[in-house]
C-alpha positions as a Markdown table, in Angstrom:
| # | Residue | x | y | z |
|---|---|---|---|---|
| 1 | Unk | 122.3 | 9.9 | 133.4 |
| 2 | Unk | 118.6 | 11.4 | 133.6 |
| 3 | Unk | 118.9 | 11.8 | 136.8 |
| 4 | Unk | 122.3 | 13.8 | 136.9 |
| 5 | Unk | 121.2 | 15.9 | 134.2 |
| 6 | Unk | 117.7 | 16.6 | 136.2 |
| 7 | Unk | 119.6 | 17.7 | 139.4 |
| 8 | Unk | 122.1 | 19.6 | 137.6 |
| 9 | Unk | 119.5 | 21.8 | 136.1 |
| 10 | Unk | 117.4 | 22.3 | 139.5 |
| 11 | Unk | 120.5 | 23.7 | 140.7 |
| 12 | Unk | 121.0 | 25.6 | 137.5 |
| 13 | Unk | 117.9 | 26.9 | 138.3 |
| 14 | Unk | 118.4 | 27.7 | 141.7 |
| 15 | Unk | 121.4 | 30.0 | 141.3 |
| 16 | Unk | 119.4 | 31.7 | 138.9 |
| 17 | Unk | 116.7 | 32.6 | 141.3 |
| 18 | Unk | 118.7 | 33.9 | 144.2 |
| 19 | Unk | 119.8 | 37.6 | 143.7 |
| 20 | Unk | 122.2 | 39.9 | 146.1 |
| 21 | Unk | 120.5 | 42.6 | 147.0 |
| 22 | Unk | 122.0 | 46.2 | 145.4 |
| 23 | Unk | 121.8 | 48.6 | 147.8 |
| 24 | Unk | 122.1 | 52.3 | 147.2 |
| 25 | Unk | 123.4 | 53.9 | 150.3 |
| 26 | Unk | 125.0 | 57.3 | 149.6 |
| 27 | Unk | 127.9 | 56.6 | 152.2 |
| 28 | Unk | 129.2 | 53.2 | 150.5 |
| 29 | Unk | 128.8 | 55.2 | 147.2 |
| 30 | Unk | 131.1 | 57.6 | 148.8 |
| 31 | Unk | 133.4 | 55.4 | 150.0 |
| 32 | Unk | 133.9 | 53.4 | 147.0 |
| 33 | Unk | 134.7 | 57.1 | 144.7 |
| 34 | Unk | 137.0 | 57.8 | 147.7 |
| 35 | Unk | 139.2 | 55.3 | 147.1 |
| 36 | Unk | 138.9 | 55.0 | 143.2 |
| 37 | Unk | 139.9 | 58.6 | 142.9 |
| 38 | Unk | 142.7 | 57.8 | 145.4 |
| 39 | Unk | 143.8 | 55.0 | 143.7 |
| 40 | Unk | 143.7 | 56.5 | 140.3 |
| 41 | Unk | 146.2 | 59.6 | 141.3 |
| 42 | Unk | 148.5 | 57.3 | 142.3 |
| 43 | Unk | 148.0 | 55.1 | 139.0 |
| 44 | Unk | 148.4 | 57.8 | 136.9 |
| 45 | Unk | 150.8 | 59.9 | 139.0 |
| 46 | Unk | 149.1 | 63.2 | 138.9 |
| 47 | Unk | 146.7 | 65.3 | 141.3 |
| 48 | Unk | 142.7 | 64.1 | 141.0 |
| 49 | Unk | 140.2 | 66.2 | 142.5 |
| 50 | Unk | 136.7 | 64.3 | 144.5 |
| 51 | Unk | 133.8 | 67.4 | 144.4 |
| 52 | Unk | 131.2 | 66.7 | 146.6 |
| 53 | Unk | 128.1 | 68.6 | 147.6 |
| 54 | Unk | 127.9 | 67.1 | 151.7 |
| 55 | Unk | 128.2 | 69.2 | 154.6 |
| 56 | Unk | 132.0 | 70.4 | 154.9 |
| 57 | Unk | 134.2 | 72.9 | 155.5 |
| 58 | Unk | 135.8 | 72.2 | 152.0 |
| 59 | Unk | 133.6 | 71.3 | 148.7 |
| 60 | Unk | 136.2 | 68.7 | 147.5 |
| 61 | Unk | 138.8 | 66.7 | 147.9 |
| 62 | Unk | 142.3 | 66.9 | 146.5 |
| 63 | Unk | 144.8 | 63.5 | 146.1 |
| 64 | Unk | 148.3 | 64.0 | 145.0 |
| 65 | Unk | 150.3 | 61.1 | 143.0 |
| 66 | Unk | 150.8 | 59.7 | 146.3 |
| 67 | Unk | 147.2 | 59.3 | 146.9 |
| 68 | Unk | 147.5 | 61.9 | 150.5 |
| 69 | Unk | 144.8 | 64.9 | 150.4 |
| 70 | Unk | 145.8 | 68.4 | 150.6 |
| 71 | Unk | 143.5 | 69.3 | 153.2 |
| 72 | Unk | 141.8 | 67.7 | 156.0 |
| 73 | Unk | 138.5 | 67.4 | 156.7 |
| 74 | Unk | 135.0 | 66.4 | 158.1 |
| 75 | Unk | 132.8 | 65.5 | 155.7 |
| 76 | Unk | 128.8 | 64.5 | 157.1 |
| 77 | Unk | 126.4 | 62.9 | 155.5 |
| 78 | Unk | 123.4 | 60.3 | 156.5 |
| 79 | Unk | 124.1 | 61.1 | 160.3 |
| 80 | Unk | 127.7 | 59.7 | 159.6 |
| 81 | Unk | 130.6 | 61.8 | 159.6 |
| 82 | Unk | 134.2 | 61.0 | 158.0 |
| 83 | Unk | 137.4 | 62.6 | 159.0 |
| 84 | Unk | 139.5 | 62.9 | 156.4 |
| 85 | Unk | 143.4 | 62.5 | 157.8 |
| 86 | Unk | 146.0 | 64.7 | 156.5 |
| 87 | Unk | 149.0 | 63.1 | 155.5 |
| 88 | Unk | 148.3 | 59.9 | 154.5 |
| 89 | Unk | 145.5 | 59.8 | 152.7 |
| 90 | Unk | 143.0 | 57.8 | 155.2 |
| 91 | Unk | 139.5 | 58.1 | 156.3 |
| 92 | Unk | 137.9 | 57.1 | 159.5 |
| 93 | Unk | 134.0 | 56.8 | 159.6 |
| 94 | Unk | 132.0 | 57.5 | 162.8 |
């Protein structure tokens, strides 16, 4: 029973060591309030509006209760660029 309890805990003791990395990269940030904004004007069934401060031809983002945009776009940032898609609400990253 020693023995059992001794390799449980060096386990216990190895999960505890090992940490995912956090990275901050500006496009995943990005993405991830994309979508949450999206997802929340279809939740709540009204228009939500993503401001942003990248290079565009439009400083932010409108999503009706059907989660499309009211404009499209081209949004760069990070030597990236993301083309909004009228119509449906998508995103495609280049």
């Amino acid at each position: 029973m020693i023995v059992v309890l001794f390799c449980v805990s060096i386990f216990m003791l190895l999960s505890l060591s090992i940490r995912i990395p956090v990275t901050k990269d500006e496009t995943a940030i990005f993405e991830n309030t994309y979508k949450m904004i999206q997802l929340k004007s279809m939740a709540n069934n009204k228009t939500f509006v993503l401001k942003h401060n990248y290079r565009s031809n439009v400083l932010s983002l409108s999503f009706n209760h059907h989660g499309n945009v009211n404009q499209a776009q081209t949004i760069t940032m990070n030597n990236q660029s993301f083309i909004v898609q009228l119509g449906k609400g998508r995103y495609e990253k280049r």
